[in-house]
N, C-alpha and C positions, 0 to 999 in steps of 0.2 A: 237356273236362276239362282245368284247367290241368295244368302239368310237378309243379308242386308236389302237390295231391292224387292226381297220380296217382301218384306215390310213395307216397305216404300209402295206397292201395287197392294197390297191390300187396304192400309190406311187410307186411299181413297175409295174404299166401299165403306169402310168401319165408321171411318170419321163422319162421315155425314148422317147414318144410319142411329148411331150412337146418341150424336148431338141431336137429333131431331126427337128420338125417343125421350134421353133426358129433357128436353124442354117441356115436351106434351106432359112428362110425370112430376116434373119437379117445379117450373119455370115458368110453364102456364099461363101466371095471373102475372107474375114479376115482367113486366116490359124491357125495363134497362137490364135486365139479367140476362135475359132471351137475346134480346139486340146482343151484348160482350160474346154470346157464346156461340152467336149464329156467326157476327162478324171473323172472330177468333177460327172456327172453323171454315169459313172461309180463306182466310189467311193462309190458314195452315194447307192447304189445297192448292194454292197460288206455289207456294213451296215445295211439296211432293210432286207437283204436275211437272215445274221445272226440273227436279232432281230425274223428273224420270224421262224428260226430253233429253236430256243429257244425257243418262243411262241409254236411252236406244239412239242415239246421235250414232253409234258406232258400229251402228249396224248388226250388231247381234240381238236376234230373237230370242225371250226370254220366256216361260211358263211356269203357273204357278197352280200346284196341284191344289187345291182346297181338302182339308181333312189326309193329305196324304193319298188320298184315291186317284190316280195316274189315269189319265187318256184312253180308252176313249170311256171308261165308266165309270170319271168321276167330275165335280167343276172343274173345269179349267181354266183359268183367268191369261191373257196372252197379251204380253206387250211388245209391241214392235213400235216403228217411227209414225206412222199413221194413228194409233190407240194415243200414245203418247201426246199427239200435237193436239190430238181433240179434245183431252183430259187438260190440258193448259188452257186452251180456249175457253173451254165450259170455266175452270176455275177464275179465271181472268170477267170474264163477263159477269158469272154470278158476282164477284166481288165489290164490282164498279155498281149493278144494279141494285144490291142491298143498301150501299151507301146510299144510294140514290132513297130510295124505300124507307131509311130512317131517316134521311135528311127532312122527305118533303111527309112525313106522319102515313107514308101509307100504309104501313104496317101496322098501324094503330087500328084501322077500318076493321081487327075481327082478330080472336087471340090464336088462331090458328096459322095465322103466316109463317113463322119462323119454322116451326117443323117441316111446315107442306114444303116451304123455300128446302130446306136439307133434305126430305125424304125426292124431291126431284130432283136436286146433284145425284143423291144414288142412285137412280134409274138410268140417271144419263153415263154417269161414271160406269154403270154395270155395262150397259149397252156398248159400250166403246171397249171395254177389256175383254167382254164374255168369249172364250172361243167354241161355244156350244148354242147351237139355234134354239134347243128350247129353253135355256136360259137367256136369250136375246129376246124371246117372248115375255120373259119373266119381268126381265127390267124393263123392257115397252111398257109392261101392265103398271106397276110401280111406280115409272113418271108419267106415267095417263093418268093416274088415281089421283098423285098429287096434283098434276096438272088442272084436273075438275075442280079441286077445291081452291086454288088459286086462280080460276079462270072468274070464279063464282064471290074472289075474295072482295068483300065491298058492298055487295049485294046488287039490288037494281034490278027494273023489269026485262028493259032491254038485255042485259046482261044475262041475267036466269034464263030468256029465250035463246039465245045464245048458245048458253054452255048445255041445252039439253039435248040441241040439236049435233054440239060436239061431241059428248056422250056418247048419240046413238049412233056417229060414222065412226066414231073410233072402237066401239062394242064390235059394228059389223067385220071394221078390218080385225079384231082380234080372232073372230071366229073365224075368218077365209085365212088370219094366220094358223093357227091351230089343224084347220084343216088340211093345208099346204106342210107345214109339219109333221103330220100324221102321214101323208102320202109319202113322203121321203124318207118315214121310218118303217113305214111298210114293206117299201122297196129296197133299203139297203142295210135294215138295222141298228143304222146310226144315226145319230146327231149332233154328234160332233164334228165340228166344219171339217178340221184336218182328215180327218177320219173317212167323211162326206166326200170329199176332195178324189182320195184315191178310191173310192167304190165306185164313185158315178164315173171316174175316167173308165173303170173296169167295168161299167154295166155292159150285161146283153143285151141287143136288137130290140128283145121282146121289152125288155124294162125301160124303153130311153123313152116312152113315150108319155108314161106315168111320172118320170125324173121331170120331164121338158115341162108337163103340165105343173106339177109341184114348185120349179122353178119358176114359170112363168103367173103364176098364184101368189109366190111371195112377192115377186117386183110390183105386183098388183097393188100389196099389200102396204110394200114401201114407197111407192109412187104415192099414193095415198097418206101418209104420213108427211111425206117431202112438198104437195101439194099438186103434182101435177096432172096438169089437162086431161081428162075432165072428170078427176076428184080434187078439186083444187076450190070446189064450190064452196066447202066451208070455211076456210080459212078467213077468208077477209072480213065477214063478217064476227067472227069471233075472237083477232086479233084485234079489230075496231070496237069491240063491245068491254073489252076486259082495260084496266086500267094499265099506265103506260108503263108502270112498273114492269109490270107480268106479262105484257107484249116484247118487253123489250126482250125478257130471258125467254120469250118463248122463240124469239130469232134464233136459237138454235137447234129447238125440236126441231123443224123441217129437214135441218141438217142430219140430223139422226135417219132418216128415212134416204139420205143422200148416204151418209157411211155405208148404212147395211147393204143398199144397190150396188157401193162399190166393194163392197167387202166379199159377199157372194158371188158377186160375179165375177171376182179375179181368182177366187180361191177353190169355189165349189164348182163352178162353171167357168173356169178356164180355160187357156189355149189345150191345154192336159185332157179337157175333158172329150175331145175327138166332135163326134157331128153335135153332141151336146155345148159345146163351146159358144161362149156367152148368148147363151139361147133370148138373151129379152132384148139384146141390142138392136134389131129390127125392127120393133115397135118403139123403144127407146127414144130414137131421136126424133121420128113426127112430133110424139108425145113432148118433146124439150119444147121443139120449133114453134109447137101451138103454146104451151106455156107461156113462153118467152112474148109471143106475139100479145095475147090475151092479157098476160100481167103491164105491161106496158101502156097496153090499150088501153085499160083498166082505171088508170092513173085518170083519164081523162074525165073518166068517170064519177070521181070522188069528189064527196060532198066535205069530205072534214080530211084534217091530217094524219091524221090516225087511217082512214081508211088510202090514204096516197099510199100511206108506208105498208098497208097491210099488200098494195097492191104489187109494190114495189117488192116485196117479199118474194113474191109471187115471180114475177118478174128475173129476178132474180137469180129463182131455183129454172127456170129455163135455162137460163146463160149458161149455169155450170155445168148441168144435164146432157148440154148443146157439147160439151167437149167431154165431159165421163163418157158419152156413150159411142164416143171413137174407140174406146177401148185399147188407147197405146200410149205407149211409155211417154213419148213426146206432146200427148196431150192431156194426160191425166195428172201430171207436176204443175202445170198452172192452174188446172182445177182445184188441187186442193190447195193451192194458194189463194183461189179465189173463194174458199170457203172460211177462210180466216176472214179476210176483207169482207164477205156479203154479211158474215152474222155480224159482225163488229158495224158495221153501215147500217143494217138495218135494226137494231136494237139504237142507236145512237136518234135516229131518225123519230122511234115513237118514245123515246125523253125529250126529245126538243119538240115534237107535236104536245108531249102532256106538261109543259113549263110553258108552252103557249098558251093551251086550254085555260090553263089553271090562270093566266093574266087576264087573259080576254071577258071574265066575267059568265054575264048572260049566253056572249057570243061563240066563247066555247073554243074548239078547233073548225069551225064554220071557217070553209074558204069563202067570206065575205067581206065585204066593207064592215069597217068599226074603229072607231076612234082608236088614237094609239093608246100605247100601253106600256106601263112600267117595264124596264128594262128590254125595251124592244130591240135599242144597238145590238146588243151581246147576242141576245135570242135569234137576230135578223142571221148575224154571224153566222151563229154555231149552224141555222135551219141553211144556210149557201154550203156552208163544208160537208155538210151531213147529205146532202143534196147532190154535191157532183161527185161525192163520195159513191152515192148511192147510181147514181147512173154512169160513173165511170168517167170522170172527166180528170183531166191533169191537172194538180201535180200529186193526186192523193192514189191509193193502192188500188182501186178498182182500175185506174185506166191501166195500171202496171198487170194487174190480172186479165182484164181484159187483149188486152197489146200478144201478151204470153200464149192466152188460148190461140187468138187469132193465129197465130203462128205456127200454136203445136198442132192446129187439124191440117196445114197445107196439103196431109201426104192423103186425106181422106178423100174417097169418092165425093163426097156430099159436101166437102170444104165450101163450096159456092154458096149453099143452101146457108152453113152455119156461120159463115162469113155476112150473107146479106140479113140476115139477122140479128145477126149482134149490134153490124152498124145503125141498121133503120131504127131500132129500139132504143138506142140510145142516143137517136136524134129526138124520136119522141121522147121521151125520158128527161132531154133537157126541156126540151116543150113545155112538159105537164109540169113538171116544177120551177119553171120561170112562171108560167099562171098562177101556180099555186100564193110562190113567192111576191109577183106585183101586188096581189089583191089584198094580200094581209101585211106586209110589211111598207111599200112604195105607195099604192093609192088609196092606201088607209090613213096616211099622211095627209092627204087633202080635205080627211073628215073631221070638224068641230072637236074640241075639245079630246081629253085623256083618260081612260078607264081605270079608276083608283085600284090603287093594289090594295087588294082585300088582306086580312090577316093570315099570311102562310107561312109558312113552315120553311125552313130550308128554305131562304130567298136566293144563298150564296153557296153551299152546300148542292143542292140539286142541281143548280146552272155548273159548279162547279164536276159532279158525275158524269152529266153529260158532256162537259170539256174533257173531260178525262179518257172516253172513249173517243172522241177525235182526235185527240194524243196518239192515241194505241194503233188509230189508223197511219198517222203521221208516221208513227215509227216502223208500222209498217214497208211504210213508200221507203224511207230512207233504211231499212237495214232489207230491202227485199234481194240484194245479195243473197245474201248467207241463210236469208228465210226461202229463196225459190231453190236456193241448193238443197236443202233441206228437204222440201216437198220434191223435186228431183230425184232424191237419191228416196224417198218415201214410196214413190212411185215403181222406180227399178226394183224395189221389195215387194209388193203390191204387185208384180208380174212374175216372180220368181215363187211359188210356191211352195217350193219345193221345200225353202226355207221353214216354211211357218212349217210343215206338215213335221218337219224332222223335229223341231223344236220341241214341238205337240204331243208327237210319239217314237222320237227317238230313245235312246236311251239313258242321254242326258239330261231327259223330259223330267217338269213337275215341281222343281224347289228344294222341296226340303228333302234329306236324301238319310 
């Protein structure tokens, strides 16, 4: 890695870790101080994420020794074109959601946001660079910790119930991670992926059996993170409990539990690793198929908007799981183009449910009858784009992501299976939020009278955030050229390990030289 990018790949661990520190020491009490330094640092992220998507555009793997300490016994931080697009992502989303957050005061609710908001960029940022499992434990722990205090930011009964019950399944998954890491350092002495990579393709008979189990503990592990069936139990109501702020950027936690499923499994347990070869893909796709079904179903279920979108999350993470877990090159390129479009939809989805809430008064995001409400055109708008956004309809990037998978599983056994799923769901899908949609916007119309816009913050400002992410979808659709080439040729790296492994422990490994 040259001097230059590797500045470039560290300033997205520092910068956030840095800014979050000085705020909690310095910045604290100062509001508008905290807001310049949080925003600025965000900024500044939107920048290096871009410089470093360009940087791995060209397809060279790039590693960066931390302290000088080389492969496999020191950190390793690895960017390739997949690290790279998810570091844009997170920076793009965080940005648009903090505007959002100062715009409508919710950052004001407790002096702790700004930090928590940057100390979770660097867990997510870490989690996406690390090329070492027990540092991908590290930064999981790091944006859980932040995550608790921003799940909890605001306060509330409901909410406090909520976040203890998130607490105690994310303690349990860290412990079956720990443990699941422990068995794989038992057995190979490593843990570092690249490292991981060539032992496990070289293990013996006797050891594959303890690997298989340790492998099949961590997808456990991330399947649980990413939400799916049937650890998917906590999610929605903890996405529905915490304010839309903090729902919106936790649309791409789940995602993190989708990278590491695909990151281990093409790297540590790949076509390389012999009968060990993607050992979780077999439970895999039931586990999408029911997802997929459940989060949909789900939808029908929902008493407020907040919990549609929580479902629709849900929902969501089946679809793309439904094509990861084909595990081939022509299906795993529209997957992770559909990971761009699901978190960008589903963070979109719980801003326009919390610029709903915040109109409707008493009435809340209650899919209920209630007189209309200031600014309901715009809102009606943005809740229709965010909407077939969210379930994949034309002319926005889900049906472009969708359309893709559909395609890339043809050559799969089970094609039939993930084929009649996507479709049925996403006829439900339009279903539940035409209900959704009549009841609060169309035959809300026929009720008396208008719910006064109480005194808010960001009337123009917040409405504008959340247009901002339908923007991002929009430009999605139209530049998904050059964006599905990208995740294309992301994917052909993502099966070649070969690459990452030399990168990692070649001899041109590490940075700084």
């Amino acid at each position: 890695m040259s001097l230059i990018v590797s500045y470039w790949v560290v300033a997205s661990l520092i910068l956030p870790a840095v800014t979050g520190a000085a705020i909690v020491l310095f910045l604290r009490h100062h509001l508008t101080l905290s807001r310049l330094a949080s925003i600025g640092s965000c900024l500044t992220l939107v920048a290096v994420a871009g410089v470093l998507v360009v940087e791995a555009g060209d397809g060279l793997i790039q590693s960066y020794a931390m302290g000088n300490w080389r492969a496999p016994f020191g950190i390793v931080l690895v960017l390739d074109r997949l690290a790279a697009m998810m570091l844009l992502l997170t920076a793009v989303l965080a940005l648009i959601v903090l505007v959002y957050a100062i715009s409508t005061g919710t950052d004001r609710k407790g002096w702790h946001f700004h930090p928590l908001f940057q100390f979770q960029l660097l867990g997510l940022n870490g989690a996406f660079l690390t090329g070492d499992l027990f540092n991908l434990f590290v930064f999981f722990e790091v944006l859980l910790i932040a995550s608790y205090g921003l799940m909890l930011h605001g306060q509330g009964g409901e909410r406090f119930k909520a976040g203890v019950q998130y607490v105690i399944i994310n303690l349990v998954g860290s412990t079956l991670f720990l443990v699941g890491v422990g068995l794989l350092y038992g057995v190979t002495g490593t843990l570092n992926m690249a490292d991981l990579a060539l032992r496990v393709a070289a293990a013996s008979p006797g050891d594959q059996g303890l690997i298989a189990a340790a492998g099949l503990l961590l997808t456990t592990v991330f399947a649980l993170k990413a939400a799916v069936v049937p650890l998917h139990f906590w999610l929605p109501g903890t996405y529905a409990a915490t304010t839309g702020t903090v729902a919106a950027l936790f649309a791409i936690m789940t995602k993190v539990g989708a990278y590491s499923i695909i990151r281990t499994s093409t790297l540590i347990f790949g076509a390389e690793a012999g009968d060990l070869a993607f050992v979780a893909a077999p439970w895999l796709l039931p586990a999408a198929l029911l997802t997929i079904g459940i989060g949909f179903i789900g939808l029908f279920a929902a008493r407020g908007l907040r919990d549609l979108a929580a479902w629709a999350v849900v929902g969501s993470m089946g679809t793309l799981l439904c094509a990861v877990s084909v595990f081939t090159v022509p299906s795993m390129g529209p997957a992770l183009y559909y990971i761009l479009h699901s978190t960008l939809a589903g963070a979109a989805l719980f801003l326009v449910a919390d610029l709903i809430a915040q109109r409707r008064a008493d009435h809340g995001d209650a899919i209920t009858l209630a007189p209309r409400f200031r600014q309901i055109e715009v809102l009606s708008a943005l809740f229709f784009l965010a909407a077939i956004a969210a379930v994949g309809l034309p002319p926005l990037s889900g049906f472009v992501g969708k359309l893709l998978m559909l395609d890339g599983v043809r050559a799969s056994p089970h094609a039939l299976w993930i084929w009649g799923a996507i479709l049925t769901t996403t006829v439900l899908g339009v279903l539940a939020f035409a209900r959704a949609g009549s009841m609060i916007f169309w035959k809300s119309a026929s009720v008396e009278g208008e719910i006064p816009l109480r005194s808010l913050r960001g009337r123009r400002g917040g409405v504008g955030a959340a247009a901002a992410l339908v923007l991002v979808l929009a430009g999605l659709t139209v530049l998904a050229g050059p964006v599905t080439a990208y995740t294309a040729a992301a994917a052909q790296q993502l099966f070649a390990p070969d690459q990452y492994i030399e990168a990692v422990l070649g001899p041109n490994s590490g940075g700084r030289r």
